[in-house]
C-alpha positions as CSV (number, residue, x, y, z in Angstrom):
1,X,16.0,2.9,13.2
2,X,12.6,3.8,15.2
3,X,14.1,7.6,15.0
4,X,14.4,7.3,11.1
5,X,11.0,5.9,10.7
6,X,9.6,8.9,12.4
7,X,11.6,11.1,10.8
8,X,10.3,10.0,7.5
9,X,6.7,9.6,8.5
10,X,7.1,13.6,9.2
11,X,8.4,14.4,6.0
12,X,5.4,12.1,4.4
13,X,2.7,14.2,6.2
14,X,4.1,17.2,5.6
15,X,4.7,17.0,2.0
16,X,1.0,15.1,1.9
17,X,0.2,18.5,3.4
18,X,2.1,20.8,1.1
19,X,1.1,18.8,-1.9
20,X,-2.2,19.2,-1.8
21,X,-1.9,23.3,-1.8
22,X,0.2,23.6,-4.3
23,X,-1.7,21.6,-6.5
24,X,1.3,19.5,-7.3
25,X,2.2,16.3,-8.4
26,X,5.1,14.3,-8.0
27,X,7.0,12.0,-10.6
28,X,9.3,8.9,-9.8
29,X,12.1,7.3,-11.9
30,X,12.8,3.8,-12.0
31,X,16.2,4.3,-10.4
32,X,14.9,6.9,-7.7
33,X,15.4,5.5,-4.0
34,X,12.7,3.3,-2.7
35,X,11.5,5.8,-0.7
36,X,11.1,8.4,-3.3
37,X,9.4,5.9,-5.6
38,X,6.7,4.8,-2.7
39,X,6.0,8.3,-2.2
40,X,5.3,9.2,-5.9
41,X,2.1,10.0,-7.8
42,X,3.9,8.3,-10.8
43,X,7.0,6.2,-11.5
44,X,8.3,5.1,-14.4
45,X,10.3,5.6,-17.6
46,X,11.2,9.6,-18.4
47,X,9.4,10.7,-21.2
48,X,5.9,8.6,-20.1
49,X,6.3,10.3,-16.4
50,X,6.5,13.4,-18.8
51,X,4.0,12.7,-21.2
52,X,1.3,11.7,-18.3
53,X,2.1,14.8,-16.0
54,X,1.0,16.7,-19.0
55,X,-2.6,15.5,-19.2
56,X,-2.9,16.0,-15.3
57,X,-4.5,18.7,-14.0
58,X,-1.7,19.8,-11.7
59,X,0.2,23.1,-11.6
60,X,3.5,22.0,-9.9
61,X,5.6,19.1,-11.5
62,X,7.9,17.7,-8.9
63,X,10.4,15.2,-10.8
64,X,12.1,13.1,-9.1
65,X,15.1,12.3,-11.6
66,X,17.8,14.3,-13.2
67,X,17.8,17.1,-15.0
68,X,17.6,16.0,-18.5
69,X,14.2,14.3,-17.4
70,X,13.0,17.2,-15.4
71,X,13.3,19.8,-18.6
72,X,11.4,17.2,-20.8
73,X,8.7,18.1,-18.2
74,X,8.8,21.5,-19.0
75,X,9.3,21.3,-22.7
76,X,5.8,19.0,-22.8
77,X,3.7,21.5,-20.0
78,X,5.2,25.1,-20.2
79,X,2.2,26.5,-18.3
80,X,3.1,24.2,-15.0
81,X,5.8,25.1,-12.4
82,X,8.5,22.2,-12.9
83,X,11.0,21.9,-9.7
84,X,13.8,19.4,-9.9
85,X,14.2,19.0,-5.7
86,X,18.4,18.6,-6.2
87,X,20.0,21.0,-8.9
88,X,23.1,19.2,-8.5
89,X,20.8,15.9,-9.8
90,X,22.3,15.9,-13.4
91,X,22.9,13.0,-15.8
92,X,26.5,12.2,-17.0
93,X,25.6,10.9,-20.6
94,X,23.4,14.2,-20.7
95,X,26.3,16.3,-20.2
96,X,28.9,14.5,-22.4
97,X,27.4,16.6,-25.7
98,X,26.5,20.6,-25.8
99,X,24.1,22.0,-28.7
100,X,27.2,23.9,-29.7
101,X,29.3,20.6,-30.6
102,X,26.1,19.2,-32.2
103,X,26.2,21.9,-34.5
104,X,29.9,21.2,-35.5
105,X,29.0,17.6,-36.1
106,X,25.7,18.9,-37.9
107,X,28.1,21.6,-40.3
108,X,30.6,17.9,-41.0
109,X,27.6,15.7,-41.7
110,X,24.9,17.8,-43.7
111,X,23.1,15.0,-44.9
112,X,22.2,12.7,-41.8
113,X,19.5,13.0,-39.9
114,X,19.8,13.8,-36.2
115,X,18.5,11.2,-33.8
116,X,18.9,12.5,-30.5
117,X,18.3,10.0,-27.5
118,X,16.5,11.7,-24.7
119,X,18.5,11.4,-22.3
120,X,20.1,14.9,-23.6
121,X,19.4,18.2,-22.6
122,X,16.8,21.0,-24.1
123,X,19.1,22.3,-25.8
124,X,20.5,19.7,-27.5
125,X,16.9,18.3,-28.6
126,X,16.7,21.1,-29.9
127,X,19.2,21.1,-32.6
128,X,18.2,17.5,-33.3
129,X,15.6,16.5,-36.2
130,X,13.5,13.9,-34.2
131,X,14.4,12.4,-30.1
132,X,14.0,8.5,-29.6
133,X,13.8,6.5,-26.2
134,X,15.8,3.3,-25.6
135,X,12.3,1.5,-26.3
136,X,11.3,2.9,-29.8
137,X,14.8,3.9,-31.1
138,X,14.7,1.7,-34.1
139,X,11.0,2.5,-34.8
140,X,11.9,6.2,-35.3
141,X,15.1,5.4,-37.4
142,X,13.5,3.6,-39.9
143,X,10.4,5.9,-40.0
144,X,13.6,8.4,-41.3
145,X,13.9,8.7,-45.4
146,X,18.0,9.9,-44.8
147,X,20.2,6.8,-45.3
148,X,22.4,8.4,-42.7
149,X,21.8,9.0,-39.0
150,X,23.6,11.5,-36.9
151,X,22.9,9.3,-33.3
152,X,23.7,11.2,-29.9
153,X,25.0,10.9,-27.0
154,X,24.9,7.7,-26.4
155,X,27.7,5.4,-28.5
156,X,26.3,2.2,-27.3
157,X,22.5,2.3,-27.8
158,X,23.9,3.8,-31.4
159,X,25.0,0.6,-32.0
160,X,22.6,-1.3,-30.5
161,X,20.0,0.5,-32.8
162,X,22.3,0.3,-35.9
163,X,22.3,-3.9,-36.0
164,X,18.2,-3.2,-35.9
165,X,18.2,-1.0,-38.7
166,X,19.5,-0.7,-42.3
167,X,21.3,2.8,-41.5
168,X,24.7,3.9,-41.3
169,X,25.4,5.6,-38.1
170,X,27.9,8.4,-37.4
171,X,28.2,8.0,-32.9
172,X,28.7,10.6,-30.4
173,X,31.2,9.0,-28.3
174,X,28.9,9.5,-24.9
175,X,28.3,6.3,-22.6
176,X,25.9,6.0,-19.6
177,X,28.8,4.9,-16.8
178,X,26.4,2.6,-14.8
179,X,25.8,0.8,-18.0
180,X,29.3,1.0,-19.7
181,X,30.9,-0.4,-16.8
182,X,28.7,-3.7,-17.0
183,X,31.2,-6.3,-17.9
184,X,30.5,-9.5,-19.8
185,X,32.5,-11.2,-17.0
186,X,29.3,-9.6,-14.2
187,X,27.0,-11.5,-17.0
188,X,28.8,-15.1,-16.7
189,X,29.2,-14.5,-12.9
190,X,25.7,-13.6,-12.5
191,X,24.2,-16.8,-14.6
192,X,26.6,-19.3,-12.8
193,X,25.0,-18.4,-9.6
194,X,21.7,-18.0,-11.1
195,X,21.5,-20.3,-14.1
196,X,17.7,-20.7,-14.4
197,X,17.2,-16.4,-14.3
198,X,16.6,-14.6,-17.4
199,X,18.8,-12.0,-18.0
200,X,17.7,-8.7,-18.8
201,X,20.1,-6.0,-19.6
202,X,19.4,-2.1,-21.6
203,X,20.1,-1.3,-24.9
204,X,22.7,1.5,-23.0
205,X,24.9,-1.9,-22.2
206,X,27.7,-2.5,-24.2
207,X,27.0,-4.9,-27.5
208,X,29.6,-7.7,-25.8
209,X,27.0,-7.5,-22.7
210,X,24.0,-7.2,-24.7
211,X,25.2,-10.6,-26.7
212,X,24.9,-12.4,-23.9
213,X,21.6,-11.2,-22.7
214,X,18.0,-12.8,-23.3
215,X,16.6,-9.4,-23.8
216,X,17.5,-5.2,-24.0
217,X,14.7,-3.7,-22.9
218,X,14.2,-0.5,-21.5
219,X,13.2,-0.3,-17.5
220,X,9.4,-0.5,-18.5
221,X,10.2,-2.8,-20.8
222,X,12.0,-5.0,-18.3
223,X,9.0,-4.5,-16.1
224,X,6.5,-5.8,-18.7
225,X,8.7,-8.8,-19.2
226,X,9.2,-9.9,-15.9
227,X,5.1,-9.4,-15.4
228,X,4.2,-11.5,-18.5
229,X,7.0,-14.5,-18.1
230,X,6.6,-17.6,-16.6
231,X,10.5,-17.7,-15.5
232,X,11.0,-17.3,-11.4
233,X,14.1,-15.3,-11.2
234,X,15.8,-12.4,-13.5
235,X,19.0,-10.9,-13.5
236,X,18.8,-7.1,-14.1
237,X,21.7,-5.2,-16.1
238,X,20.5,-1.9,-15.2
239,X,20.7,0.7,-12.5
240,X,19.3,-0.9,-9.4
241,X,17.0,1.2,-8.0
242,X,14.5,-0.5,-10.7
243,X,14.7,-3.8,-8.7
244,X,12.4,-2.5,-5.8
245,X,9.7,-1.7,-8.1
246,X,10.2,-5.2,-10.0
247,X,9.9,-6.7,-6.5
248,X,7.2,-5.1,-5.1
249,X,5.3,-5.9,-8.6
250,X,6.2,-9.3,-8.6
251,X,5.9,-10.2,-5.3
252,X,6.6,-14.4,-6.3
253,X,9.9,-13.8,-8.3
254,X,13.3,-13.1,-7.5
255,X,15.3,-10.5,-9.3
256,X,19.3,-10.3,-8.8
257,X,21.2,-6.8,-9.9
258,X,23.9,-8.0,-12.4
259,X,26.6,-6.0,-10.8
260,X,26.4,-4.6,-7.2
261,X,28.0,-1.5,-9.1
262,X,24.8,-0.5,-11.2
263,X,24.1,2.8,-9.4
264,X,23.7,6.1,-10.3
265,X,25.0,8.6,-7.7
266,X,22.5,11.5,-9.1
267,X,19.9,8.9,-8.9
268,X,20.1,8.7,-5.4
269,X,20.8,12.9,-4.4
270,X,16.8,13.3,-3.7
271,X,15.4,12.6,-0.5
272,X,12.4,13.1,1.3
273,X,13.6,16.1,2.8
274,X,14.6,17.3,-0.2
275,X,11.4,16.7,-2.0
276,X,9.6,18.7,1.6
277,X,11.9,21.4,1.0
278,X,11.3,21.9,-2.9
279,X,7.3,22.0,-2.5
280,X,8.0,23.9,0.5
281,X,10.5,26.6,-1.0
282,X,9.4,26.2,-4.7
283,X,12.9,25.5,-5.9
284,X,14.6,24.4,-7.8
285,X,12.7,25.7,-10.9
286,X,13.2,24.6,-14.4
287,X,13.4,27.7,-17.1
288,X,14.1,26.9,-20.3
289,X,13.9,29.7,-23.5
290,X,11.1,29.1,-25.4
291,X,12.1,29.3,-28.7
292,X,14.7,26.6,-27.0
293,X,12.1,25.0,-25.9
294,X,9.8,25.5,-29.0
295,X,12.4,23.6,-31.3
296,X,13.1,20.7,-28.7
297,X,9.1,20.4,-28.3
298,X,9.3,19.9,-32.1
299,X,11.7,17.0,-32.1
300,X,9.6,15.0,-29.3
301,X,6.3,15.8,-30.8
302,X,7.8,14.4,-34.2
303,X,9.0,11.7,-32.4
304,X,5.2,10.8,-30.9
305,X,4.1,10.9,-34.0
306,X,5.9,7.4,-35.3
């Protein structure tokens, strides 16, 4: 144990060190180890980690995520370096639609819009007509003047957002696994053992889960919540990793995971010697084509605009 504490007091200095003279930065997902999220510049949501390593002045983005989250870095600051520390770090939902089968469902449905959540690749945003988070996904459908709305790639927010809005929905069958697999069953267990906790689940959840929630909320919406409410304890239907950040934020409330199943393996692939070793090597880069990028800048830039 005293070895491992050394060990990662090593990495800390040295990436302390290597940070500073590469100019860089480094971004921390909710779900990222505890580790990972300590060591962070910034953590949070995707799109704001994004959207505030843009403004910074530093040349290297180091995102500590998936990949998905890691080229929405680079779509937003093109003239920064953006390394993702784990290439094999990608996100299932992600890779359950290609920009080549949106196109087929684009040439079947010429009239709907094309939502795309961002949890999709560059490629994808790219063929879509405006991006959405978990947070603002009905804000951004109903900003739309088509009656009809293309959603991908995830099924289950689809649905969540089509009982908040007035649109017919055509779904890409995609699923977040951590998220599907919640069971309304790990909802009633988790309230008979903790009957006074909110329960917080996100809008990736299944509808039969999300019925039986107090709120959907996104992870910095869940955060918000727990900060604001008077209740004592939460239960949290989303990946775990955002319960050490809840904790440490909340050091008076008590936060229970819904299932002791809600992880993400590619969540947990970075390390701190995998973050040393990216700043240290410069790897692994994030190159995305620009007229790729161009058009999936377009869809988030819309997007900011609601």
């Amino acid at each position: 144990m005293v070895r491992g504490a050394m060990e990662d007091e090593y990495y800390l200095e040295k990436i302390r060190e290597l940070k500073e003279k590469r100019r860089a930065i480094i971004l921390a997902h909710n779900y990222q180890r505890p580790e990972i999220q300590d060591l962070a510049d910034l953590v949070g949501d995707s799109l704001d980690l994004s959207r505030e390593a843009q403004v910074s002045d530093a040349r290297v983005i180091v995102f500590c995520g998936v990949h998905f989250m890691a080229e929405s870095a680079a779509i937003l600051s093109p003239e920064k370096t953006v390394l993702l520390p784990v290439k094999e770090a990608d996100c299932s939902l992600a890779d359950m639609i290609t920009a080549r089968e949106l196109r087929k469902k684009k040439e079947e449905n010429p009239r709907a819009a094309v939502v795309c959540y961002v949890n999709s690749s560059a490629f994808v945003k790219a063929e879509s007509d405006i991006c959405c988070t978990s947070a603002n996904g009905a804000q951004v459908v109903n900003s739309l003047k088509e009656k009809k709305i293309l959603f991908v790639p995830d099924e289950h927010l689809g649905r969540y957002l089509e009982k908040k809005t007035q649109k017919e929905f055509i779904l890409w069958r995609g699923f977040c696994p951590p998220h599907y697999n919640l069971l309304p069953k790990d909802i009633l267990r988790a309230k008979g053992e903790h009957p006074q906790a909110k329960v917080l689940v996100h809008p990736e959840c299944r509808l039969s889960v999300i019925d039986l929630a107090d709120e959907a909320l996104s992870t910095n919406g869940m955060l918000e919540y727990a900060k604001e409410s008077e209740a004592k304890g939460f239960i949290i239907g989303t990946e775990m990793g955002l319960i050490h950040r809840l904790k440490k934020e909340n050091p008076g409330k008590n936060f229970y995971p819904a299932s002791e199943n809600l992880i993400c393996p590619s969540m947990k692939l970075i390390t701190l010697k995998e973050v040393l070793e990216s700043l240290g090597k410069m790897r692994y880069k994030i190159e995305i084509p620009e007229g790729v990028r161009r058009r999936a800048r377009k869809a988030l830039d819309r997007m900011l605009e609601v």
